[in-house]
Phi, psi and omega in degrees: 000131184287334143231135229232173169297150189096328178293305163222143158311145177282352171280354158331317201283331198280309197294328170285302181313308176323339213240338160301145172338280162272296183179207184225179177220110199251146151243134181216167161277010201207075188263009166281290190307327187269336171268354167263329151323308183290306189294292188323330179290321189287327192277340180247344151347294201075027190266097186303353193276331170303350196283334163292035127299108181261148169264124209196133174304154169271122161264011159256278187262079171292335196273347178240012190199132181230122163234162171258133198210092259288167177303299189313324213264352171280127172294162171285327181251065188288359167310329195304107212279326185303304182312296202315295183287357166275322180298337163261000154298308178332292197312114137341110163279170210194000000 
């Protein structure tokens, strides 16, 4: 995984995304592992100000990149393909 434990704690990732604009983009090879690693940081912070964060599969690379992202920056038509790839020029990497 490209970040792995150690890289960052993982509620780090939630507290980076929070403070971006839109959000971030992580890549790892064990994105089942990275979302349950991601959720478990969140649920146990208790931090409420994250639950306006979504956790959302990358729809230009799902097998390798998961991002967090304030709610409001998901378009109403995320189906779209032009919206998909401007919101991941946006995105931070991490």
């Amino acid at each position: 995984m490209a970040n792995s434990p150690g890289a960052l704690p993982w509620i780090e990732y939630w507290y980076h995304a929070y403070r971006e604009p839109i959000g971030i983009k992580i890549t790892a090879t064990n994105l089942p592992l990275l979302r349950q690693n991601l959720y478990t940081a969140r649920t146990e912070s208790m931090d409420s100000d994250l639950q306006e964060l979504r956790l959302v599969r990358s729809p230009l690379n799902p097998d390798t990149e998961m991002w967090i992202i304030h709610a409001q920056a998901i378009p109403a038509s995320a189906a779209v393909p032009k919206q998909r790839k401007r919101l991941d020029e946006d995105l931070n990497d991490i």
